[in-house]
C-alpha positions as CSV (number, residue, x, y, z in Angstrom):
1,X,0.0,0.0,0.0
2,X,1.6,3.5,-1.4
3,X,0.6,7.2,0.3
4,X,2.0,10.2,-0.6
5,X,2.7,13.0,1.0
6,X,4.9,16.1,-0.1
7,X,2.6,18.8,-1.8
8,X,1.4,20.7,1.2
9,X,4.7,21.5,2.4
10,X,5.0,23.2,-0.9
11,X,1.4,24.6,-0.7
12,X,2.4,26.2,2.7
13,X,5.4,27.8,1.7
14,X,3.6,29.6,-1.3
15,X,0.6,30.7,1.2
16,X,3.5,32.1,4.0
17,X,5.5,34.2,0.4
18,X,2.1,35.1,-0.8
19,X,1.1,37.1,2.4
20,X,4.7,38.2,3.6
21,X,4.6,39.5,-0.5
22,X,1.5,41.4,0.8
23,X,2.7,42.7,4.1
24,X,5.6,44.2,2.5
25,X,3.8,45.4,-0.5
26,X,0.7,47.1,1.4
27,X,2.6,48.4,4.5
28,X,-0.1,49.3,6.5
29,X,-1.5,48.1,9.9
30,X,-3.6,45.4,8.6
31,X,-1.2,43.6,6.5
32,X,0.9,44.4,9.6
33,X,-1.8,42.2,12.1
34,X,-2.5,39.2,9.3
35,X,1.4,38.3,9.3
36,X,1.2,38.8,12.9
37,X,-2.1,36.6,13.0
38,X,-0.7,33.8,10.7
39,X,2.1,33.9,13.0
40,X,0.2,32.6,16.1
41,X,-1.4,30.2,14.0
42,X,2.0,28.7,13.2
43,X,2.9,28.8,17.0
44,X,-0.4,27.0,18.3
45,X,-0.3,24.5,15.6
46,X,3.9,23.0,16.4
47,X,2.6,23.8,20.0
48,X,-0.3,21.3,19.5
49,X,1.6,18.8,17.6
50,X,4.6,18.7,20.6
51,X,1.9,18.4,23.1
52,X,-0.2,15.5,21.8
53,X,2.5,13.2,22.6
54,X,3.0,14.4,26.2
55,X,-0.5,14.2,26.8
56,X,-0.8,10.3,25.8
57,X,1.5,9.3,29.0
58,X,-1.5,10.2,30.9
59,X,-3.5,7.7,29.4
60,X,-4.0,4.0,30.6
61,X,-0.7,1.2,29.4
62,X,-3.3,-1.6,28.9
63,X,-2.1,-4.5,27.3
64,X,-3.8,-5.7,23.4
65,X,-3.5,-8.4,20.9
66,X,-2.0,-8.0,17.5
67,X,-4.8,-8.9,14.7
68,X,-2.3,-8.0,11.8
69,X,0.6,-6.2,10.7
70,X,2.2,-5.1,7.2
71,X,4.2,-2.3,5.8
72,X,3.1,1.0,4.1
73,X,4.6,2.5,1.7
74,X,4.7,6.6,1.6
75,X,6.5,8.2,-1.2
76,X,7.4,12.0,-0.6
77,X,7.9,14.9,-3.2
78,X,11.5,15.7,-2.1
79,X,12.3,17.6,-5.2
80,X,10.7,18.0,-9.1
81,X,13.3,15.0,-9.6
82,X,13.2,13.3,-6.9
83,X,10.9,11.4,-5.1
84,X,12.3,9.3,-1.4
85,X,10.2,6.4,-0.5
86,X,10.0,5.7,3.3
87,X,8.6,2.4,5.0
88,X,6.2,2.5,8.4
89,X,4.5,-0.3,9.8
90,X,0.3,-0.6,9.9
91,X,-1.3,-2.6,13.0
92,X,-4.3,-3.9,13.7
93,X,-5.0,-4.7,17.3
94,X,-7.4,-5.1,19.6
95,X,-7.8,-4.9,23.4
96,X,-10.3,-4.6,26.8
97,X,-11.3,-1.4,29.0
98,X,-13.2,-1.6,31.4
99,X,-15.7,-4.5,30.3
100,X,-15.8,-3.8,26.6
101,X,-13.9,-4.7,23.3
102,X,-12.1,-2.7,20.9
103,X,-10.2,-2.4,18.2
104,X,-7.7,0.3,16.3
105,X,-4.9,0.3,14.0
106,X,-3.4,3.7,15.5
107,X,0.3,3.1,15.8
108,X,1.4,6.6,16.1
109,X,-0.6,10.3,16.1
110,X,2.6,11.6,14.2
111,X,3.4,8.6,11.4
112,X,6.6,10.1,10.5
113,X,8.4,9.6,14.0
114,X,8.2,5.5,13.4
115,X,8.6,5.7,9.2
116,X,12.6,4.6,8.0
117,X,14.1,4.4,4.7
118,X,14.9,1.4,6.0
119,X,12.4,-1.7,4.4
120,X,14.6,-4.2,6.3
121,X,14.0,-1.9,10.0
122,X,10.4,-1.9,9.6
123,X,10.1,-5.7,8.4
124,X,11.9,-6.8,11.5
125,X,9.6,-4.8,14.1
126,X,6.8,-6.3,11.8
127,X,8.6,-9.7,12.5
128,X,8.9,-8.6,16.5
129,X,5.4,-7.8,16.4
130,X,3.6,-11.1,14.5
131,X,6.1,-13.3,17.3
132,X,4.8,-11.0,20.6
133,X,0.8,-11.3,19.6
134,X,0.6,-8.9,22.7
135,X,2.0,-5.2,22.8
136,X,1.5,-2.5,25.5
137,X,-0.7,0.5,24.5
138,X,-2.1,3.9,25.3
139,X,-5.9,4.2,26.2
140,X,-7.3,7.1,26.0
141,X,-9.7,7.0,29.3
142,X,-12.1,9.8,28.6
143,X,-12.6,8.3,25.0
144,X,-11.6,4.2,25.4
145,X,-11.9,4.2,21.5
146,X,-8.9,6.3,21.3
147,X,-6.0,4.2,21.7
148,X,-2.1,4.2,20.0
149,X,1.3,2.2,20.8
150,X,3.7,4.7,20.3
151,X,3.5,8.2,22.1
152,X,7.0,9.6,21.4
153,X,7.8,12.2,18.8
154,X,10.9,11.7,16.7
155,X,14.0,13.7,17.8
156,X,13.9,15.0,14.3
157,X,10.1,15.7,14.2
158,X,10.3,17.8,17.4
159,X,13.0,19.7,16.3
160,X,10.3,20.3,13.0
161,X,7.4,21.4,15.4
162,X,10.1,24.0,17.4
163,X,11.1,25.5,14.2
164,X,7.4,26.3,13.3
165,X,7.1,27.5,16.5
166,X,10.2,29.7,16.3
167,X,8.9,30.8,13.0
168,X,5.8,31.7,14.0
169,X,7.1,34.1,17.0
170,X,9.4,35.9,13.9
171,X,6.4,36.6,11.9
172,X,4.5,37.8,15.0
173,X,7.4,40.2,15.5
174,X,7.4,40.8,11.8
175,X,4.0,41.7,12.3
176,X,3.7,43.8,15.0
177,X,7.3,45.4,13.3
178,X,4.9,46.3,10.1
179,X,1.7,47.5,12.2
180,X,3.6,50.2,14.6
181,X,6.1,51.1,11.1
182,X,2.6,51.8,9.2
183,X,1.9,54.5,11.1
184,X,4.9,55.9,10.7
C-alpha cells in the first residue's frame, strides 16, 4: 500500500511568500496584524503537535492483541526530480477497557516519527510484532476508543514542530514590526 505525501509542504510555503509579499507590499496596519495573526497560527499549531504526545503518558498502558501487521509504503515529493520512498508499519489490534472490546490500528498520532528508509528496520519490528501477539498501549480514558502504541515524537520531528514555532514568533514580531512602522 503507497501514500503520498509532499505537496502541502510546498502549498504552505507559497501561502506564507504570498502574504509576507503582501505585508511588505501594502505596508499598512492590517497587513501588519494578518502576518502577525498567521504567525500565532503557526505557534499554536507545532505547540499542539509537541503536546499530543505528552498528553498520551497520561492515558492508561493496557495491554492488546495484534490482529495483523504489514508495511506502508509513503512516497514523498523531495524535489521535481526526486521522489524518497520511506517504509512505516500498519497494526491492527485489539484490546479490553473496562468491560468492553475494541479495536484500532493507530500506531502513532505523528506517522513520521516511526517511518525509516529502511524496508529491512520496519520488516523486523513487523517480524517482533507477528512473534509478541501482545504489545502495550495507550488508552485514552475519557474516549476508550482512542488508543495508539507509540507516544514519542521523533527527535527530528520535534525539532520540526520547534522551528514552526520559532517561526511563528518571527512573523508575529514581523508583524507587530509592520503595524507600529505603518503609522509611521
Amino acid at each position: 500500500m503507497k501514500k503520498s505525501i509532499g505537496l502541502g509542504a510546498l502549498l504552505l510555503s507559497a501561502i506564507v511568500i504570498f502574504i509576507f509579499s503582501l505585508a511588505i507590499l501594502s505596508l499598512n496596519e492590517i497587513a501588519g496584524i494578518g502576518v502577525a495573526i498567521f504567525g500565532l497560527s503557526f505557534v499554536i499549531y507545532g505547540y499542539y503537535k509537541i503536546l499530543i504526545p505528552s498528553r498520551i503518558y497520561t492515558w492508561c498502558k493496557i495491554d492488546a492483541s495484534v490482529d495483523s501487521c504489514s508495511i506502508l509504503e509513503h512516497d514523498i515529493l523531495e524535489s521535481e526530480a526526486s521522489i524518497e520512498t520511506f517504509y512505516s508499519p500498519t497494526l491492527h489490534y485489539q484490546y479490553d477497557y473496562e468491560g468492553k472490546h475494541y479495536y484500532s490500528d493507530c500506531i502513532s498520532h505523528d506517522i513520521r516519527s516511526i517511518w525509516s528508509k529502511d524496508r529491512d528496520k520496519i520488516e523486523k519490528l513487523i517480524e517482533l510484532l507477528r512473534q509478541s501477539q501482545t504489545i502495550s498501549v495507550y488508552v485514552n480514558p475519557k474516549n476508550p476508543r482512542e488508543s495508539v502504541v507509540y507516544a514519542n515524537l521523533s527527535a527530528k520531528r520535534l525539532n520540526h514542530f520547534y522551528t514552526i514555532i520559532f517561526s511563528g514568533i518571527l512573523l508575529i514580531a514581523i508583524g507587530i514590526f509592520l503595524y507600529i512602522f505603518s503609522y509611521t
